[in-house]
C-alpha positions, 0 to 999 in steps of 0.5 A: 207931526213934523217931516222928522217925526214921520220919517223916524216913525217910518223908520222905526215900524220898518226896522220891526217889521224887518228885525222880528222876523230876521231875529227869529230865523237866526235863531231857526238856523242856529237850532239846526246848525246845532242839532246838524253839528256843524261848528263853523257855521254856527261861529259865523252865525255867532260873529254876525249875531255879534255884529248886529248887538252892536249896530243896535245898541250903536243906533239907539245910544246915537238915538239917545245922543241926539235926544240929549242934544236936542234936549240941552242945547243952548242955542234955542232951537225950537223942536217938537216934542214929537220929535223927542218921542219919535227919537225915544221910541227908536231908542227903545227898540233898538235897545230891545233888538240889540238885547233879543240879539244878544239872547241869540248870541248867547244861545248860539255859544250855549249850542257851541258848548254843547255840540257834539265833535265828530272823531274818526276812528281808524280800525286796527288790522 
């Protein structure tokens, strides 16, 4: 295993043990944002949802891109297989978090729907 492979395959257990968790707790805030009503907080919570889907489909078709680089490069440049897999792996799961993210996202405008508007009534003397 090469210095490349390794340090995408720490990279990749790194950003799973990390995202899972931070996947989950979003989805705990967006829970009781919604069942506290408050709206602003759950279109913040729903923007940086949006952020996150695209940094991760951004990182894995960047994964992708260099796979089909590597991969077609005219120049014979001798990189290991192991190199392509640790790089496909990181595009997975990437690819995996940007839909979990977007699963989120979508549940987010779903609560927002569905959320309760606060009026005030003024009483008539």
């Amino acid at each position: 295993m090469n210095m490349f492979t390794a340090m995408m395959a720490t990279v990749t257990l790194t950003m799973t043990a990390v995202m899972a968790p931070r996947i989950y707790l979003s989805w705990l805030m967006a829970e009781e944002r919604c069942l506290e009503g408050e709206i602003e907080e759950l279109h913040a919570l729903l923007a940086e949802q949006n952020d996150w889907v695209k940094r991760h489909f951004s990182c894995g078709a960047a994964a992708v891109a260099m796979i089909w680089m590597v991969k077609t490069s005219q120049h014979d440049l001798e990189v290991p297989a192991s190199m392509a897999v640790a790089l496909g792996a990181y595009a997975v799961i990437s690819m995996t978090f940007a839909v979990l993210e977007s699963l989120v996202a979508q549940k987010i405008a779903t609560f927002l729907q569905t959320v309760p508007i606060r009026v005030e009534v003024r009483e008539e003397n």
